[in-house]
TORBA-840920 format. One record per residue (C-alpha): x, y, z. Coordinates in pm, whole numbers, plus 50000, padded with zeros to 5 digits. Layout:
! residues N
XYZ;...
***
This chain:
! residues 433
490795056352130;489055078451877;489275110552149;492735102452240;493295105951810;491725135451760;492775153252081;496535139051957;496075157151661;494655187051747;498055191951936;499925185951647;498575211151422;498835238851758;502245230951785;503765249151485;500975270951480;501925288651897;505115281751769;505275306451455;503235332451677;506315335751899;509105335451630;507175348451315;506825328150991;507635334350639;506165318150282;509525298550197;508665283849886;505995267249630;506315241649397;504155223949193;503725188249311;505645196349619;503265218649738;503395251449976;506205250750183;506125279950497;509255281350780;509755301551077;511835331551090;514305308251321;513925283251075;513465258251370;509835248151212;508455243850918;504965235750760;504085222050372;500475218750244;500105195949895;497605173749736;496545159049447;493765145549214;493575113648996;490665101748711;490495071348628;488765051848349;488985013448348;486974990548036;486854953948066;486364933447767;485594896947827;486254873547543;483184857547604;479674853147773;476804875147844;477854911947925;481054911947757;481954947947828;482444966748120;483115003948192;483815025848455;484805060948549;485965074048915;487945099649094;490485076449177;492305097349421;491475128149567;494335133149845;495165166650071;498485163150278;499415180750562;502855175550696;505165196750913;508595193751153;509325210451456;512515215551708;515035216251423;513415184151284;513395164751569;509745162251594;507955157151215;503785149751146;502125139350876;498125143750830;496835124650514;493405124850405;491595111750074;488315128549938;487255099749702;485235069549715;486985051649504;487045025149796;483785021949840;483544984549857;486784974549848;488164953850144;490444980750255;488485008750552;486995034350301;487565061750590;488575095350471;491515091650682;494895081450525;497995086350662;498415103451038;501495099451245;503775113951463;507475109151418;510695113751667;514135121551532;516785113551841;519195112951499;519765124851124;520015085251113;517115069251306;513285075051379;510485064851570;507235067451457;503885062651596;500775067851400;498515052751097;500745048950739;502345021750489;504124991850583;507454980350551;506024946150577;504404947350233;506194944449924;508274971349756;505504982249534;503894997349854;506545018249957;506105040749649;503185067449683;499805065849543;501055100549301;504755084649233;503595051449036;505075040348704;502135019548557;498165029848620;497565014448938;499384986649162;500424951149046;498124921249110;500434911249397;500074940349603;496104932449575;496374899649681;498844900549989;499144938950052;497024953150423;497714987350300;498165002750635;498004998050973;498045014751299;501465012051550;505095015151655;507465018751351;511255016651458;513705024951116;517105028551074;519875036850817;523595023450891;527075028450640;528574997150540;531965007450377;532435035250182;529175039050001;526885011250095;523765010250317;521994993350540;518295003150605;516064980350894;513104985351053;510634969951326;507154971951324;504514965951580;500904972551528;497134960851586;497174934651316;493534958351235;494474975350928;493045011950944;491645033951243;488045025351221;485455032251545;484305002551754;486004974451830;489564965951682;489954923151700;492654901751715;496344900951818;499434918251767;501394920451443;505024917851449;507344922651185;510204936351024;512614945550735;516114948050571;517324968550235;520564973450131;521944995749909;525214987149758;525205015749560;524275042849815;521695063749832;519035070849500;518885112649399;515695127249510;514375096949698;513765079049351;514115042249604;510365055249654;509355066449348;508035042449019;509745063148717;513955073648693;512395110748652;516145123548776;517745098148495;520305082248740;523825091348656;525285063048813;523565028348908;521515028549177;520294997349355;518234984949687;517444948749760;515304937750076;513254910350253;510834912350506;508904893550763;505114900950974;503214877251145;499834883951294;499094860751592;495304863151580;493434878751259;490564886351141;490914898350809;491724878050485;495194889950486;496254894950795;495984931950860;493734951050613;490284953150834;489244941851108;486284918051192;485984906850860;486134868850927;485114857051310;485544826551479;484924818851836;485594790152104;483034775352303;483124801652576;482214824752230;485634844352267;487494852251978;489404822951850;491204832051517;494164818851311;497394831851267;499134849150940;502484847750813;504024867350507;507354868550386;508614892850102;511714896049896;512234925849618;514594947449452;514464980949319;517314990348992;517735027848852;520145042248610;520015066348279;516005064248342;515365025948326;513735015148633;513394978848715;511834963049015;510904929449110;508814911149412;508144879749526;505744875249815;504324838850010;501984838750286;500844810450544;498244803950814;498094782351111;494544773451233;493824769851609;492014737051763;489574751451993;487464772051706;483684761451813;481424786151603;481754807751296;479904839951275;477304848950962;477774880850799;474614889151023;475794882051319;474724849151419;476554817551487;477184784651326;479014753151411;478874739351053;482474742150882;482284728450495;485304709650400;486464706950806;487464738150997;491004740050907;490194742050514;487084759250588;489264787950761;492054787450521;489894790350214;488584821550334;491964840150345;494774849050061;497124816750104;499794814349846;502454829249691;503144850549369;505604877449199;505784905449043;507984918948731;508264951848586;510444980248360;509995012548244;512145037748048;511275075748072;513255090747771;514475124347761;511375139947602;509325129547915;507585098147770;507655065047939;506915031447812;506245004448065;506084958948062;504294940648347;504194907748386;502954893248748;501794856648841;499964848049154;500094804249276;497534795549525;497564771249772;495604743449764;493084757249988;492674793549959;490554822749872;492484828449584;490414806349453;487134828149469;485414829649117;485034865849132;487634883449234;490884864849238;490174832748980;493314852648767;496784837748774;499064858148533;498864892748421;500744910048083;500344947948075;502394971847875;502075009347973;502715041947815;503325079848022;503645111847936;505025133248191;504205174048124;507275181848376;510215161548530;508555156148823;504955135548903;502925167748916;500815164448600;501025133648423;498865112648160;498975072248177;497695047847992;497785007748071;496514977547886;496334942148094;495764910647930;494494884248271;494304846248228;491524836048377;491494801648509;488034778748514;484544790548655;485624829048619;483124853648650;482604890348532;481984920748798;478104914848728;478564873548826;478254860948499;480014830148395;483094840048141;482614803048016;486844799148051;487764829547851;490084856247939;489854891948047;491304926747860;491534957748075;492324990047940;493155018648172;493625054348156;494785079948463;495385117448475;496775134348731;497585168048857;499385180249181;499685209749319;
***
């Protein structure tokens, strides 16, 4: 799989290239936080080059217990994007790749590698698109880009149910209903193995899909994808959806961010691994540069009956299950359900103040429960932006988060929090070019 990849892409960046030998290319345009854009002299292909780089600071103040502060500084994003179309836009490619480690640890692949896919055209009103990206199947949150967010960083939601990306067939779709209205579904089928990573990729198929519709029409300057009304909508602008996935055999927590992560096998010592569900419903409002969007997400796992052995995080086996198999399994994956609630208004001048407010509702058994990580339930954050031009090219951000954390919390270093809550403040800078 790897030298199919790379031999895949290798053909995608000779493409345009034998193609502007033959007709001659010309520097079209440049700018800032769109990047270099270069056509050729048919203007049959075309070629744009952008990136962009994000700091980050993050301090954690616990209310109480040992090591009550906590501070951090990272390159949160370092990302380079290649991206082209070809045959009078029939044929488009996008090549992603991220120069940080700010994932370093995180559950998600921390692979250089972001975004690469391939993407067919056979109308201005339908695509096909094979490759690594974003999912539909996640909730709205993740359909805006890492440079395009409102508030610092993601909600709490799309930590706790989101697989990122994932590697497969992606079938979308935009139909008119009426005069103005829209209709916008999709069908996804991938790996259910989050990333491209080497070795082997376990589990089962993922199926899903999803609906928006836009009674309004469509938002100026794709703003349905974007966190802040930069454009200041002149008229209201609206796009409501629900989706679906399920993931018939996983190995990951949440049913599509990594692969391997959680093993169980039968007594032959095959793979034997429950199934994940997730549904989503969310909304996305624009107009005179408020911006208002909303999520709810619930997910669900069936176990299977013939699970024999578990396998240690060295690679052994064991037939001991704590608790029975079917909580034992369930309580190591994000069951539950949770949503998300946010506004911002970017006035005229370019400054943006932002409200959060997101609660997450375990189920009974789940690893939303783990003391570490996930023992939050709601989040308040306000946020304040100030853009230096009406676009996301260079921006400052600023977000404070008050988390209520529930019994037996513990800091990043393990310490007991001895049931008090947790302050983050956040600062980001970015520039594009």
């Amino acid at each position: 799989m790897k030298h199919v990849t790379t031999t895949l892409f290798l053909l995608l960046l000779l493409l345009p290239a034998s193609s502007f030998a033959q007709s001659g290319v010309t520097f079209n345009k440049y700018t800032m936080g769109e990047g270099i854009t270069m056509k050729s002299n048919n203007d049959s292909y075309s070629i744009n080059l952008r990136g962009f780089l994000q700091t980050q600071t993050d301090t954690r103040i616990y209310e109480g217990g040992e090591d009550d502060y906590h501070n951090r500084f990272r390159i949160r994003r370092a990302r380079l994007r290649l991206s082209g179309d070809a045959f009078s836009k029939k044929i488009s490619y996008v090549l992603a790749a991220d120069f940080s480690e700010s994932l370093a640890g995180e559950d998600e692949a921390n692979s250089i590698l972001k975004d690469a896919y391939i993407r067919y055209s056979p109308t201005s009103n339908w695509n096909i698109t094979l490759g690594q990206r974003s999912l539909g199947t996640d909730s709205r949150e993740m359909t805006i880009g890492s440079n395009s967010l409102a508030f610092v960083d993601r909600s709490k939601l799309s930590s706790a149910f989101s697989t990122i990306r994932e590697v497969g067939l992606f079938v979308e779709g935009t139909v008119r209903v009426g005069n103005s209205s829209l209709l916008r579904p999709s069908l996804i089928i991938t790996d259910g193995d989050g990333s491209f990573s080497k070795g082997k990729r376990t589990g089962g198929l993922k199926y899903g899909g999803r609906i928006n519709y836009l009674p309004f029409g469509r938002f100026r300057e794709f703003g349905e994808f974007r966190g802040a009304d930069l454009v200041r909508e002149l008229t209201p602008k609206l796009s409501i959806g629900a989706a679906f996935s399920y993931n018939n055999a996983t190995s990951d927590r949440r049913g599509g961010r990594t692969t391997g992560s959680i093993m169980y096998l039968d007594e032959n010592e095959e793979p034997a691994l429950p199934s994940y569900s997730k549904f989503v419903a969310d909304f996305i409002f624009k107009y005179r540069g408020l911006s208002v969007l909303g999520e709810f997400a619930k997910t669900w796992s069936s176990v299977p009956d013939d699970i024999m052995y578990r396998v240690r995080n060295d690679g052994t086996l064991a037939t001991t299950f704590e608790g029975g198999i079917d909580e034992y399994v369930k309580g190591r994956m994000m069951l539950g359900s949770g949503y998300n609630i946010e506004a911002s208004y970017l006035f005229p001048s370019l400054y943006l103040v932002g409200v959060r407010y997101t609660h997450l509702k375990p189920d009974k058994v789940s690893h939303m429960h783990n003391t570490l990580y996930n023992n939050r339930r709601n989040f308040y954050e306000i946020s304040a932006a100030k853009y230096l031009t009406r676009s996301h090219s260079v921006k400052i951000q600023a977000s404070f988060i008050y988390a209520d954390a529930r019994e037996g919390s513990r800091n990043l270093l393990g310490n007991d929090m001895e049931n008090k809550n947790e302050m983050i403040f956040q600062t980001l800078l970015q520039v594009s070019f």
